[in-house]
Jmol script that loads the backbone (N, CA, C; Angstrom):
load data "model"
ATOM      1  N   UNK A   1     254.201  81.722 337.003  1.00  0.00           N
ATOM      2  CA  UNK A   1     254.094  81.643 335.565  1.00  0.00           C
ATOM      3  C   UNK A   1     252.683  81.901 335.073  1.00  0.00           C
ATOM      4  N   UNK A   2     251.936  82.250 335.711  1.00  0.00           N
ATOM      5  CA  UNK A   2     250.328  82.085 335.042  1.00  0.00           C
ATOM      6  C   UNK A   2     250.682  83.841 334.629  1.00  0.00           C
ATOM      7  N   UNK A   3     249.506  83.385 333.795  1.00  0.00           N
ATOM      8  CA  UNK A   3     249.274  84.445 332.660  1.00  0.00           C
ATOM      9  C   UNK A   3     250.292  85.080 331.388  1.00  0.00           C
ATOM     10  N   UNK A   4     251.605  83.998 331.649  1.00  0.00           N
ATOM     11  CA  UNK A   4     252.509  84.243 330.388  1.00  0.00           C
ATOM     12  C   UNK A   4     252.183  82.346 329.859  1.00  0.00           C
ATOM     13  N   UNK A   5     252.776  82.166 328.838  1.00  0.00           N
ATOM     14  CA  UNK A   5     252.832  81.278 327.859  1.00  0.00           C
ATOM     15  C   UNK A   5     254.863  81.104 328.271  1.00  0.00           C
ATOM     16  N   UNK A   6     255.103  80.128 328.927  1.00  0.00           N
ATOM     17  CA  UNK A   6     256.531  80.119 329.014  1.00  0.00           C
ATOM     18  C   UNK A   6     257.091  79.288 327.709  1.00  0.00           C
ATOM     19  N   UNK A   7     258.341  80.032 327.538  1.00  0.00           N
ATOM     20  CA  UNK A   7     259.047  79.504 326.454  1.00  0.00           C
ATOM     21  C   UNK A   7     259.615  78.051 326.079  1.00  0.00           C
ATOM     22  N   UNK A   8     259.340  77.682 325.087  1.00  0.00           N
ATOM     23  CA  UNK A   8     259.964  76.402 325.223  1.00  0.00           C
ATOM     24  C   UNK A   8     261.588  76.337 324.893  1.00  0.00           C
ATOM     25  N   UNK A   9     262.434  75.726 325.860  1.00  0.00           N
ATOM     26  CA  UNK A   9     263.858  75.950 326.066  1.00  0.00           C
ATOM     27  C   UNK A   9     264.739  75.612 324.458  1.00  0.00           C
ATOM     28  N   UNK A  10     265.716  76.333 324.397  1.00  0.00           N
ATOM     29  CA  UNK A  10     266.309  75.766 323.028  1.00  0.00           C
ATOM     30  C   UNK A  10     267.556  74.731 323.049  1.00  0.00           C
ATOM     31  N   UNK A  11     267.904  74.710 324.354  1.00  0.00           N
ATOM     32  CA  UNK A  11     268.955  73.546 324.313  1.00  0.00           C
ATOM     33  C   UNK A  11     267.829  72.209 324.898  1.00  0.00           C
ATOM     34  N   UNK A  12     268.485  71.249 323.990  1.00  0.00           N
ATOM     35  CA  UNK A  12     268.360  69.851 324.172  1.00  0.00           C
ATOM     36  C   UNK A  12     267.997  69.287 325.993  1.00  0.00           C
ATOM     37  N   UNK A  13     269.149  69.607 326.262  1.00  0.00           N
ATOM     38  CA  UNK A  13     268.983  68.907 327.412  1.00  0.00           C
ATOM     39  C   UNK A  13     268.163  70.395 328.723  1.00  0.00           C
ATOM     40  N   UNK A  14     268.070  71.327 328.606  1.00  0.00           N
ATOM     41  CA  UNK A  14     266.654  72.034 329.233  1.00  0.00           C
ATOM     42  C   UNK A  14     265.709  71.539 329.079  1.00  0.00           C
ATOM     43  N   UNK A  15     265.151  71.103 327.656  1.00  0.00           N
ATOM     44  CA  UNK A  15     264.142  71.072 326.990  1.00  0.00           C
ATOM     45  C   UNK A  15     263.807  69.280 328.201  1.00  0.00           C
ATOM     46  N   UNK A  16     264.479  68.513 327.981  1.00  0.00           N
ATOM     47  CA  UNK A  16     264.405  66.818 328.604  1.00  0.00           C
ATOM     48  C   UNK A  16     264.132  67.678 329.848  1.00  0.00           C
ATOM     49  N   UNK A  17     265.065  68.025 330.944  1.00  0.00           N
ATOM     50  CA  UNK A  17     264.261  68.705 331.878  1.00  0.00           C
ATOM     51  C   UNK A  17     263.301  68.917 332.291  1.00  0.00           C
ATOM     52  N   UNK A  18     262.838  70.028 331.609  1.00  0.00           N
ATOM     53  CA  UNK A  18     261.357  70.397 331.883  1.00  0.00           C
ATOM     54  C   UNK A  18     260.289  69.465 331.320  1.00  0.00           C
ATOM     55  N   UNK A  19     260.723  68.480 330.000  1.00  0.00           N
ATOM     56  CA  UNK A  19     259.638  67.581 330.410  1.00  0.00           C
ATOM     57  C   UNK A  19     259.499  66.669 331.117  1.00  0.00           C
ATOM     58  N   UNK A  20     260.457  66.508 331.725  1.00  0.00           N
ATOM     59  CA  UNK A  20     260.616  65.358 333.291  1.00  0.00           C
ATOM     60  C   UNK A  20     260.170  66.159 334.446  1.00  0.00           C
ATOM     61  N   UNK A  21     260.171  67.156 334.712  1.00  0.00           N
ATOM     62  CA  UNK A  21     259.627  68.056 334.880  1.00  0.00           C
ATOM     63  C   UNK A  21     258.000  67.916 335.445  1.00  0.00           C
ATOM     64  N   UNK A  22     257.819  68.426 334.197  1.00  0.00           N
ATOM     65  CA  UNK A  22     256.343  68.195 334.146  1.00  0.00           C
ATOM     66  C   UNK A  22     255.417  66.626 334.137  1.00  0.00           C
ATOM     67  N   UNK A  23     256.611  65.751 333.391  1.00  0.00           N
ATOM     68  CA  UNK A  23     255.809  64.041 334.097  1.00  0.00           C
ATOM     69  C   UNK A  23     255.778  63.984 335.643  1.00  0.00           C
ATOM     70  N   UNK A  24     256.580  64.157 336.255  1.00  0.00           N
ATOM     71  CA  UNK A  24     256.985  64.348 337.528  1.00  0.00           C
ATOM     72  C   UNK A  24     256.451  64.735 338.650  1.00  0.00           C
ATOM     73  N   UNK A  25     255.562  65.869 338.098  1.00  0.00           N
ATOM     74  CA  UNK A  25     254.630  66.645 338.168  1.00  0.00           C
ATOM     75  C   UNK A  25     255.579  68.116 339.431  1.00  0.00           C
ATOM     76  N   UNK A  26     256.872  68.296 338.984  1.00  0.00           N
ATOM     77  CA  UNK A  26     257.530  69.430 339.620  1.00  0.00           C
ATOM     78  C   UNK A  26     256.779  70.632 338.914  1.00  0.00           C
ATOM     79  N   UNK A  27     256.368  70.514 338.293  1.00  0.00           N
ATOM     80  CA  UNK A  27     256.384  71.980 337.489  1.00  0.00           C
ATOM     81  C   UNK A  27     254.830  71.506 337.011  1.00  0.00           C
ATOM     82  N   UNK A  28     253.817  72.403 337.174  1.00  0.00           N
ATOM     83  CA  UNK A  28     252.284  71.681 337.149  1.00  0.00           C
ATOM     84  C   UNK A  28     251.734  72.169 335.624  1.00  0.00           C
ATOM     85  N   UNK A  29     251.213  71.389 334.843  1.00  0.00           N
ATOM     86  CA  UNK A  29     251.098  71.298 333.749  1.00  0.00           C
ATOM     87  C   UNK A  29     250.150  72.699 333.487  1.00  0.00           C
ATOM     88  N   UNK A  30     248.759  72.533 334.261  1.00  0.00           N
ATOM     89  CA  UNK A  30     247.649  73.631 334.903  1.00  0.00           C
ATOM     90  C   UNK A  30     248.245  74.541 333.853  1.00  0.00           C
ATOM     91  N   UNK A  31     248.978  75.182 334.854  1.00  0.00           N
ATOM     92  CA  UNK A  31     249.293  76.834 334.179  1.00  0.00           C
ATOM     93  C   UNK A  31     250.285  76.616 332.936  1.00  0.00           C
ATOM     94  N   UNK A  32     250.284  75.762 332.340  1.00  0.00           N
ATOM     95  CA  UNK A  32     251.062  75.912 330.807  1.00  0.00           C
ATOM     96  C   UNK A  32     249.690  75.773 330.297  1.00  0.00           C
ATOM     97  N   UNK A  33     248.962  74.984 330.066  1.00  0.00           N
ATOM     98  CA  UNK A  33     248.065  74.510 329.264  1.00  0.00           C
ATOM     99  C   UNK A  33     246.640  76.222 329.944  1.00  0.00           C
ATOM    100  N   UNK A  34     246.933  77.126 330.524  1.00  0.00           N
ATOM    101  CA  UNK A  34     245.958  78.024 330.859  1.00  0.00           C
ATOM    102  C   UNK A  34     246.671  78.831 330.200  1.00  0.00           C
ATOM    103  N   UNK A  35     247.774  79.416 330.437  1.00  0.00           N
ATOM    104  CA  UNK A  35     248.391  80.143 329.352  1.00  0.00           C
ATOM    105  C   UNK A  35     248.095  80.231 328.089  1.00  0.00           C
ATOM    106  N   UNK A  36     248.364  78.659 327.731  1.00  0.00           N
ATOM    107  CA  UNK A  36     248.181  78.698 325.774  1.00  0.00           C
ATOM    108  C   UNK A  36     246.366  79.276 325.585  1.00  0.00           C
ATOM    109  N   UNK A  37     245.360  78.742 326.774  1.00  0.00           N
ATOM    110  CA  UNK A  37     244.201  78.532 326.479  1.00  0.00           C
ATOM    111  C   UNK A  37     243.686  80.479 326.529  1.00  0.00           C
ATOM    112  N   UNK A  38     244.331  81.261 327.429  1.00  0.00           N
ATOM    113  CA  UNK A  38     244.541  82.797 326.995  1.00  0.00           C
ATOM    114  C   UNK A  38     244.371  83.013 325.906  1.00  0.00           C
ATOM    115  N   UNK A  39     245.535  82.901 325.358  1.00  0.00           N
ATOM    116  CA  UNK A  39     246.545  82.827 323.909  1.00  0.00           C
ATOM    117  C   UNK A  39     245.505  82.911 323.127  1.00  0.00           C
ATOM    118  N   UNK A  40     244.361  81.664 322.829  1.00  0.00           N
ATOM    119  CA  UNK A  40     243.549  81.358 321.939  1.00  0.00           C
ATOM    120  C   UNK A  40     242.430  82.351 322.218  1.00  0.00           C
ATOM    121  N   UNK A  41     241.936  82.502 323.428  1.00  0.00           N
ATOM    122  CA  UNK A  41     240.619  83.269 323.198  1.00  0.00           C
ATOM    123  C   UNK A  41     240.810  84.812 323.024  1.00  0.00           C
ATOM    124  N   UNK A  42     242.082  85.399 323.425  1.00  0.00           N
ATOM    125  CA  UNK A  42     242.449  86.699 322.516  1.00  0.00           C
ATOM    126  C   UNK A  42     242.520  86.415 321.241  1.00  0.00           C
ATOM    127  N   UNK A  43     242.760  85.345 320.410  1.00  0.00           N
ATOM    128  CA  UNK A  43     242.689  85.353 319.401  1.00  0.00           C
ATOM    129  C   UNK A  43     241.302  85.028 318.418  1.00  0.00           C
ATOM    130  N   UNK A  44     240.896  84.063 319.152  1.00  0.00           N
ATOM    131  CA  UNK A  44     239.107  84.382 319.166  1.00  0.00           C
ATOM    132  C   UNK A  44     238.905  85.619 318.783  1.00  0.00           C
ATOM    133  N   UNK A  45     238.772  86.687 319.562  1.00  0.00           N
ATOM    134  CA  UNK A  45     237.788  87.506 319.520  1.00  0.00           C
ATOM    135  C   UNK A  45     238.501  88.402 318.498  1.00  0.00           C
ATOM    136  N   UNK A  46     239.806  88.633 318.005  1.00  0.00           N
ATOM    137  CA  UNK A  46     240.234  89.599 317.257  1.00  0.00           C
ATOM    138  C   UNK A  46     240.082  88.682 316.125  1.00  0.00           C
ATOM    139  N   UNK A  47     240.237  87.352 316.069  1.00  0.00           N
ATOM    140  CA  UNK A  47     239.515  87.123 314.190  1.00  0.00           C
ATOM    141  C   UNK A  47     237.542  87.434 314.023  1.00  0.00           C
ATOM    142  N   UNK A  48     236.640  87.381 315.131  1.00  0.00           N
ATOM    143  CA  UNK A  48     235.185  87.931 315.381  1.00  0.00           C
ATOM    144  C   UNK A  48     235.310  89.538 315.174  1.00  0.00           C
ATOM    145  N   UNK A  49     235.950  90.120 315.538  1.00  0.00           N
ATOM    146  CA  UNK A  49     236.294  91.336 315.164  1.00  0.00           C
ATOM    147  C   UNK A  49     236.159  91.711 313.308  1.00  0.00           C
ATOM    148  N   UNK A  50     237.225  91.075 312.920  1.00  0.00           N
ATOM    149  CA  UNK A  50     237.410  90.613 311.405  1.00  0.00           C
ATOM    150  C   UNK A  50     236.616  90.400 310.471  1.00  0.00           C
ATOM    151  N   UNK A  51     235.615  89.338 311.070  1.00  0.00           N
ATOM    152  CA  UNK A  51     235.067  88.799 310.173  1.00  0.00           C
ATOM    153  C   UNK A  51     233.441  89.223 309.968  1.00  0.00           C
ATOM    154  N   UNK A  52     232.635  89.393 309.289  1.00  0.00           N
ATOM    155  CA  UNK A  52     231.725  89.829 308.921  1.00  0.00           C
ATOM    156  C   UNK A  52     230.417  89.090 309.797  1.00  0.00           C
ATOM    157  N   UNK A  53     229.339  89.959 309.465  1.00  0.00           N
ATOM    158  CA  UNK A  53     228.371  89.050 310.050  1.00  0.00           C
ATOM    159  C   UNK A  53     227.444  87.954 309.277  1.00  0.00           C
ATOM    160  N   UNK A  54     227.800  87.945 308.077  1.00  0.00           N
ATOM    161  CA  UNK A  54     227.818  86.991 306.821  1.00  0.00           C
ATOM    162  C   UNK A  54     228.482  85.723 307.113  1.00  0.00           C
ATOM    163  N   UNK A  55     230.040  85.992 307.064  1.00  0.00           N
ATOM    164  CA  UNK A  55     230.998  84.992 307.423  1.00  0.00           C
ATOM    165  C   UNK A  55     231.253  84.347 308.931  1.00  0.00           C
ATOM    166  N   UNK A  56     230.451  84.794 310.076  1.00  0.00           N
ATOM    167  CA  UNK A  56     229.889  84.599 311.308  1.00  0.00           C
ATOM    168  C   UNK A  56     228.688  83.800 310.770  1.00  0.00           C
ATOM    169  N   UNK A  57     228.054  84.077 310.340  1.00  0.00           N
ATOM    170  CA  UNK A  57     226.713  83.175 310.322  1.00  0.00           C
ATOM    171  C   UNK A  57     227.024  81.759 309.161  1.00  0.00           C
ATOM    172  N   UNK A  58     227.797  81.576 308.383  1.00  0.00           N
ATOM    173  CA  UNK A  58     228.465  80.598 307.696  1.00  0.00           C
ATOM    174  C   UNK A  58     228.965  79.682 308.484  1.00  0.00           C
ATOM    175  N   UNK A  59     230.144  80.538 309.174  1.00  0.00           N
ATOM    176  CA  UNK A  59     230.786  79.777 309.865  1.00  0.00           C
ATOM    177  C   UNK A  59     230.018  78.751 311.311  1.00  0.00           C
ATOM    178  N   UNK A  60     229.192  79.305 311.806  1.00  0.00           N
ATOM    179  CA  UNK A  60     228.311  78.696 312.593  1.00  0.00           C
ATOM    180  C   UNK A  60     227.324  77.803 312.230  1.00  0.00           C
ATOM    181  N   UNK A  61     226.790  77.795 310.915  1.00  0.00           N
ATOM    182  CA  UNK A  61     226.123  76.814 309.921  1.00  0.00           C
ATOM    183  C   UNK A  61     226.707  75.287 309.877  1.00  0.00           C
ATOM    184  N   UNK A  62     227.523  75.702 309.411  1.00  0.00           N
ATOM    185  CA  UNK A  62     229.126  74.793 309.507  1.00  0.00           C
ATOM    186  C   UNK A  62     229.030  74.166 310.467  1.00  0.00           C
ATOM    187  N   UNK A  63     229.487  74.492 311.784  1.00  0.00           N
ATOM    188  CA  UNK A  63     229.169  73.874 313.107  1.00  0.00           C
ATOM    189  C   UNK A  63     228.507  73.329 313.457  1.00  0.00           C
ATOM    190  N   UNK A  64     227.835  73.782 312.968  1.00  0.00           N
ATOM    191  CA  UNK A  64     226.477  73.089 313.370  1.00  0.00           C
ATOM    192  C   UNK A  64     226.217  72.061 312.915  1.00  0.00           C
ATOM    193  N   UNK A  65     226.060  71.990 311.226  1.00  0.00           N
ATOM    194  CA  UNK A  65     226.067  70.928 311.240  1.00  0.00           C
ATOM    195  C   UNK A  65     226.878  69.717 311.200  1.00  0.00           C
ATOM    196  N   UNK A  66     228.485  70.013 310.963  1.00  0.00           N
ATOM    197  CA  UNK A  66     228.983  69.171 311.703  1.00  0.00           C
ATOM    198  C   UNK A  66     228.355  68.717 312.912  1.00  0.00           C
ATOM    199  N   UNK A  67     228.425  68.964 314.209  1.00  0.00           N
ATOM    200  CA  UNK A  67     227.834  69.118 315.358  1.00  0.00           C
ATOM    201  C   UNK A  67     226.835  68.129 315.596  1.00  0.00           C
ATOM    202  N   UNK A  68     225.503  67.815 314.473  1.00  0.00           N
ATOM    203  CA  UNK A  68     224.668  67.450 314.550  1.00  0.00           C
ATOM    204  C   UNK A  68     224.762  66.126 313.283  1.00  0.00           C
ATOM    205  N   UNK A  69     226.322  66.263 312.449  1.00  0.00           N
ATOM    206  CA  UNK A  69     225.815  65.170 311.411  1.00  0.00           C
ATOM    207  C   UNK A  69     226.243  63.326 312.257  1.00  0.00           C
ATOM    208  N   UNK A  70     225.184  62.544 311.297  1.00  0.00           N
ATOM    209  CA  UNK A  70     225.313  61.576 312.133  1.00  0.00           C
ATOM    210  C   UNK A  70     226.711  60.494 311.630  1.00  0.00           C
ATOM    211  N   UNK A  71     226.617  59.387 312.548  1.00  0.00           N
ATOM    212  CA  UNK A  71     228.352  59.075 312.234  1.00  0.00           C
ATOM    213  C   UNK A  71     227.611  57.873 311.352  1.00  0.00           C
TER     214      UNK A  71
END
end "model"
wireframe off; spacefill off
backbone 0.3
color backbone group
């Protein structure tokens, strides 16, 4: 299964399965949770693509100072 994002089942009782499954630890969590984490950094880079180098430097402002504000 690595490198796809597997489907989540549409009947009821598949679905209980595979998450007994995965408590169980038959089926290893690893490669679901590496899959989705793919998923995101292709999507990363095609919204950086998108977005300006204006709205790149905003957006990292942002971060930052979140990042750095105190609690």
């Amino acid at each position: 299964m690595t490198g796809r994002n597997p489907k989540r089942p549409r009947d009821s009782n598949q679905l209980a399965k595979r998450i007994v499954d995965i408590a169980t630890g038959e089926e290893p969590e690893e490669e679901i949770n590496e899959a989705r984490s793919k998923a995101g950094k292709k999507g990363a880079k095609a919204r950086v693509r998108s977005l300006t180098p204006q709205e790149r430097s905003e957006i990292a402002l942002a971060a930052a100072a979140a990042r750095w504000k105190k609690s």
